[in-house]
C-alpha positions in Angstrom: 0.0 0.0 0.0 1.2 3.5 -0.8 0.3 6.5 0.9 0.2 10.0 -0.7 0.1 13.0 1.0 -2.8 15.5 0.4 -2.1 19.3 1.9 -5.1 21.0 2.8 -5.7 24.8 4.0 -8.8 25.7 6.2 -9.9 28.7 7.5 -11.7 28.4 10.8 -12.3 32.0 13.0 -9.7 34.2 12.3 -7.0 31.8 11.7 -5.4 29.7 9.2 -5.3 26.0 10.2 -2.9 23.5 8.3 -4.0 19.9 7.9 -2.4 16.9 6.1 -4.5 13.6 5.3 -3.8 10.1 3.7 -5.0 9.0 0.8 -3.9 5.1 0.6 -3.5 3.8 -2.8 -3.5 -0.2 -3.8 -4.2 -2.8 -5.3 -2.7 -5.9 -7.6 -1.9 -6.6 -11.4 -1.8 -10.4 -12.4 -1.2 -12.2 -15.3 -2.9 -15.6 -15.5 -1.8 -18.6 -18.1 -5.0 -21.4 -18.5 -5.5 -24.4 -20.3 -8.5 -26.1 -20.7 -10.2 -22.9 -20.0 -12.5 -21.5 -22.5 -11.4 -17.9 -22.5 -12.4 -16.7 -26.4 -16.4 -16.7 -26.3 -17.6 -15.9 -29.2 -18.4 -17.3 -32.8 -17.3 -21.1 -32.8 -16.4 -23.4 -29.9 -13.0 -23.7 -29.1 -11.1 -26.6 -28.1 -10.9 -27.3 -24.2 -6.9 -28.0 -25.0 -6.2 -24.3 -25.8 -3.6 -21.9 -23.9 -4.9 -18.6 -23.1 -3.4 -15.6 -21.3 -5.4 -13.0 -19.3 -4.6 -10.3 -17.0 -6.7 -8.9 -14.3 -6.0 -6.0 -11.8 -7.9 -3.7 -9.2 -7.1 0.2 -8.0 -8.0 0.4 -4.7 -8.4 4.2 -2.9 -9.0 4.9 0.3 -9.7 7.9 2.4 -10.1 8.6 6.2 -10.2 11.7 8.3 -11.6 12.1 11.7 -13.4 15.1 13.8 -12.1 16.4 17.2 -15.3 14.6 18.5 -13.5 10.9 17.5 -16.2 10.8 14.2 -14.6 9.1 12.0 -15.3 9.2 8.5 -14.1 8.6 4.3 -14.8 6.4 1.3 -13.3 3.6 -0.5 -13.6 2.8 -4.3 -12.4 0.1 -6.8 -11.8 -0.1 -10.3 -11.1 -3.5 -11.7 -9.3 -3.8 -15.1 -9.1 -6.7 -16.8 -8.0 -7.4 -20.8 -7.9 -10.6 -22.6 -10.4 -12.6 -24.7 -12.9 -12.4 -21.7 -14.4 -10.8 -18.8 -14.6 -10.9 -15.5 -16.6 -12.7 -14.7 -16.9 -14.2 -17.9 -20.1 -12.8 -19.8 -22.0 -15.8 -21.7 -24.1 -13.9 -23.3 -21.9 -11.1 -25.2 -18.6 -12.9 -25.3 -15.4 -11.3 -25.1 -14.8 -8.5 -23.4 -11.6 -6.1 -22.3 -12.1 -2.7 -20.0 -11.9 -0.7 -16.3 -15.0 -1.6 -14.6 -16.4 0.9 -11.3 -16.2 -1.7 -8.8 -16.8 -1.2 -4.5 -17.9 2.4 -3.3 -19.0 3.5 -1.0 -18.7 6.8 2.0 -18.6 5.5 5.6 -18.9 7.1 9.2 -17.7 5.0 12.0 -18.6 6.3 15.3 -19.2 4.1 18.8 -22.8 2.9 17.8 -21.0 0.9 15.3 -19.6 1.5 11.0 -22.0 2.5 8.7 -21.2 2.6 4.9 -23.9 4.1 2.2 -23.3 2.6 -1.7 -21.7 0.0 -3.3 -20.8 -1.6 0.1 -21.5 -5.4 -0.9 -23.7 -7.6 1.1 -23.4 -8.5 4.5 -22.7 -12.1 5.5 -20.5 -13.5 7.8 -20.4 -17.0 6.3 -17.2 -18.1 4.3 -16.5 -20.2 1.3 -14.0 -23.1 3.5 -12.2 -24.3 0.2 -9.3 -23.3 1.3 -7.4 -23.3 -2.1 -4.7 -20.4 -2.2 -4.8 -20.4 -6.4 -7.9 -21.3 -7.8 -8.0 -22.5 -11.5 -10.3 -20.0 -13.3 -14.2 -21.5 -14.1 -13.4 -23.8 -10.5 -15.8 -22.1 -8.1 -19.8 -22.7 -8.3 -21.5 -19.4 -7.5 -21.8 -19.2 -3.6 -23.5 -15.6 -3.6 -26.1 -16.4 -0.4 -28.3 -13.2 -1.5 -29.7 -11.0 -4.5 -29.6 -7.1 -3.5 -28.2 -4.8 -5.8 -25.3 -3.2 -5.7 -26.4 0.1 -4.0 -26.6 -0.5 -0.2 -26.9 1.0 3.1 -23.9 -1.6 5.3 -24.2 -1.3 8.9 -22.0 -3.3 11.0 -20.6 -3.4 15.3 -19.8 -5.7 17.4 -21.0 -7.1 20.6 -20.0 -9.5 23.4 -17.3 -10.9 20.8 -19.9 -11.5 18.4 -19.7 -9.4 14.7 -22.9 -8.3 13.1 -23.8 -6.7 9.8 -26.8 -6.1 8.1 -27.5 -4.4 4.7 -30.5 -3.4 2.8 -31.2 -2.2 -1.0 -33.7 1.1 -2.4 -35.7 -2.4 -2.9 -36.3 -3.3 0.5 -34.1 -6.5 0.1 -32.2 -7.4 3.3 -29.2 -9.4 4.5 -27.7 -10.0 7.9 -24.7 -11.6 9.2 -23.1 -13.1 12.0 -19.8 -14.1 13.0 -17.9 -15.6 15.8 -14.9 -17.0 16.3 -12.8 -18.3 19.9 -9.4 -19.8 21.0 -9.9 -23.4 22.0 -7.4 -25.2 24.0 -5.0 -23.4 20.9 -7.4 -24.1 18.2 -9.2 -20.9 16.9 -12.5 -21.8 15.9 -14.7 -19.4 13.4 -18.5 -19.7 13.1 -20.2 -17.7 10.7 -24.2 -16.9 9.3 -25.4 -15.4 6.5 -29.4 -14.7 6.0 -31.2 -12.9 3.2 -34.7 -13.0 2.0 -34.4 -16.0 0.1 -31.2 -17.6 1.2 -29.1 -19.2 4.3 -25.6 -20.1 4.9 -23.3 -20.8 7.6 -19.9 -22.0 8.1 -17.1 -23.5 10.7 -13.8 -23.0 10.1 -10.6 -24.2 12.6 -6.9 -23.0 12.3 -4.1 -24.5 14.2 -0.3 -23.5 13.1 -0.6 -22.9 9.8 -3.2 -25.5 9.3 -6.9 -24.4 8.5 -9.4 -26.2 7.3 -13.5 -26.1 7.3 -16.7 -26.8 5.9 -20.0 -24.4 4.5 -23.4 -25.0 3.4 -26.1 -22.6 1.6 -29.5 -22.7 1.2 -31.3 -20.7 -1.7 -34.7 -20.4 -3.2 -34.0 -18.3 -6.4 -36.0 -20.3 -9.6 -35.6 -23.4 -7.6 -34.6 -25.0 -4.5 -30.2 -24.3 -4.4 -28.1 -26.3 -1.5 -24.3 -25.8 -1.7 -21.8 -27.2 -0.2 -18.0 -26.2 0.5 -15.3 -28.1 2.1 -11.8 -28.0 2.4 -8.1 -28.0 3.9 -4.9 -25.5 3.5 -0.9 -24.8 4.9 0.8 -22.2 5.1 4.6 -22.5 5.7 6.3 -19.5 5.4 5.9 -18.0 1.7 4.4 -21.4 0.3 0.9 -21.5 0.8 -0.9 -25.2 -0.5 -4.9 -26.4 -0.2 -7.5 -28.3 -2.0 -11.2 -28.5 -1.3 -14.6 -30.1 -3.0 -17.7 -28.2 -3.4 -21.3 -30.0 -4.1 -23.9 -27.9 -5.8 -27.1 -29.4 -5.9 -30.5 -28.2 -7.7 -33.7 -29.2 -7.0 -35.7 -28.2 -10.4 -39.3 -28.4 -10.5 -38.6 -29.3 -14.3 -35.5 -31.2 -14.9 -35.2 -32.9 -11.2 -32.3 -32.9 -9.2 -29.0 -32.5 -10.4 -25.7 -32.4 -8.9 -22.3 -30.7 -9.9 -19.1 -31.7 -7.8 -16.2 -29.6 -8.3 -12.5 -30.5 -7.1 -9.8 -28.2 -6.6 -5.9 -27.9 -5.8 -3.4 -24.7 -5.6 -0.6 -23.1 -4.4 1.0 -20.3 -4.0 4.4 -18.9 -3.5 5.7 -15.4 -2.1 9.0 -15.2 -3.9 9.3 -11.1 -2.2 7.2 -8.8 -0.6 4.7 -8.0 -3.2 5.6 -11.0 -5.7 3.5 -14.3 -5.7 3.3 -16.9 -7.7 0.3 -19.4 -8.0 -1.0 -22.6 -9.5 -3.8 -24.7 -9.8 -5.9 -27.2 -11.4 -9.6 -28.6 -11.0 -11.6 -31.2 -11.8 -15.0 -30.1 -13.5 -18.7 -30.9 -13.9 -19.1 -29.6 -17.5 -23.1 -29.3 -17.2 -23.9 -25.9 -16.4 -23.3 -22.3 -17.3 -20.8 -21.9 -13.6 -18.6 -24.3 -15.5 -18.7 -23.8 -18.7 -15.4 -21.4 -19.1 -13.5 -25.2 -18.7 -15.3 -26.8 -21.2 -15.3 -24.8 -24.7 -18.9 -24.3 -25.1 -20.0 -22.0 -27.7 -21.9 -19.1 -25.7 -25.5 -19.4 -27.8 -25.9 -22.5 -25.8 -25.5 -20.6 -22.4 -27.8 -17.9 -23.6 -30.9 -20.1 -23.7 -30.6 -22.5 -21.1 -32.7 -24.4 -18.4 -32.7 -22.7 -15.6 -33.4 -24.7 -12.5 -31.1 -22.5 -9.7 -28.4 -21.1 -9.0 -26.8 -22.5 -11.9 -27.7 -23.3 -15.3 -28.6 -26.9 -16.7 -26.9 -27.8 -20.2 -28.4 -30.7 -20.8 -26.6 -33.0 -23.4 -23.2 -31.5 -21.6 -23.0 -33.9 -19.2 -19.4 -34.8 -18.8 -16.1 -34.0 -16.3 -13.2 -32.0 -17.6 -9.8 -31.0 -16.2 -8.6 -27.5 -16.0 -5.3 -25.4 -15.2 -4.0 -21.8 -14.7 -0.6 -20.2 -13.5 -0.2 -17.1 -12.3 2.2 -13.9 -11.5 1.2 -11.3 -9.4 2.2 -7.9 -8.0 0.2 -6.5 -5.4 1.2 -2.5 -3.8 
């Protein structure tokens, strides 16, 4: 992170007061190698064997100040930049895509009644994906979003006895709220989380000893059809080598198709060679019958515009099958 020095002049009374401030600047650049990734949407379907390059990056800013009454107060924004033969996320329906995207933003005011933030704040949850995989290959996560507000929020969040809580709510009306936990056990730390939204439920345990973590999550959704989700894996961390693997479950209940089932397995690793440098790798093992998947299996993106939909993901049909993907990675983070 790097901090720039604003100078500011105000005039309060008579006299002229002097004040500096931070502005904190960050954020990462990456540029990710994958095969057996279906990057180039568009016209034709591509072979699942292809090599394709990406990048991806964020611009984080953040500011803070505080009044002689301890008020503390600022904003944070984003902006993503990605360029390659896709977007991310990947968008099925209008194929390749390159750009900076407005990301997080949002104002906040932290006082003793607890943080609140007013705009793009993201949802409030306090349960965790537990897959525990430091590099994740790209198209090797099911979506694990637990509600559906938009983007435009009023964030609240304090903490009490020990125990975190957030809540956030939409111009819509559309809630969330989240709870977390988390305790040293005879030299284990254990971490509980909940997340609740109109139409969704989630929770999560999660234990760390040393540098060993490891942990389990399930979700609940009723968006089109009846969602469950399921999450669970183990990681190390040894120094600047970081190594994990995990298996999620996603299974839809369609009032249409029936039940169906996607199991995902994953492996990574990462590796700090200096402050700021990291490498990564990883590989999964793929359900290739829905729309979450189907950057790892070279499907042309007319099939994903029309599909059934029966959940949180989207059912393909005649794609039933398993394929293998992989991805490198180098990254600079300031």
């Amino acid at each position: 992170m790097k901090k720039v020095l604003l100078a500011t002049t105000a005039v309060v009374a008579f006299a002229g007061v002097a004040a500096a401030q931070d502005l904190t600047i960050g954020g990462f650049l990456e540029f990710e190698a994958a095969y057996g990734t279906n990057y180039d949407l568009g016209a034709g379907v591509r072979s699942v064997d292809d090599l394709d390059f990406g990048v991806d990056g964020r611009l984080n800013f953040d500011y803070s100040n505080s009044t002689k009454s301890g008020l503390e107060y600022g904003m944070h924004f984003e902006l993503d930049l990605y360029s390659s033969d896709h977007s991310s996320p990947v968008d099925y329906l209008n194929g390749p895509q390159s750009g900076v995207a407005f990301n997080d933003g949002y104002v906040f005011i932290n006082s003793s009644l607890g943080n609140v933030s007013m705009g793009d704040t993201g949802t409030a949850g306090e349960a965790a994906n537990q897959l525990h995989t430091p590099f994740l290959a790209p198209g090797a996560i099911e979506g694990d979003n637990y509600a559906a507000l938009e983007k435009e929020q009023v964030f609240y969040s304090n903490s009490f006895v020990g125990v975190d809580f957030e809540a956030s709510v939409d111009d819509d009306s559309n809630w969330a709220l989240g709870l977390g936990y988390s305790a040293d056990v005879g030299g284990v730390n254990i971490a509980l989380g909940l997340s609740a939204a109109d139409e969704a439920l989630a929770g999560s345990i999660g234990a760390t000893v040393g540098g060993l973590a490891f942990g389990v999550n399930y979700a609940h959704e009723e968006v089109m059809a009846t969602t469950e989700y399921v999450a669970a894996g183990v990681g190390y961390s040894m120094g600047a080598l970081s190594v994990g693997t995990g298996v999620e479950t996603e299974i839809r209940h369609g009032a249409v198709s029936g039940q169906e089932m996607e199991t995902n397995y994953v492996v990574g690793a990462t590796y700090e060679l200096a402050d700021g440098l990291v490498l990564g790798v990883g590989a999964a093992n793929l359900d290739s019958d829905s729309c979450s998947n189907w950057t790892a299996t070279g499907g042309a993106n007319n099939t994903c515009a029309s599909p059934t939909l029966t959940g949180r993901g989207s059912h393909l049909g005649a794609a039933e099958g398993r394929t293998w993907t992989a991805g490198a990675s180098v990254t600079v983070s300031y």
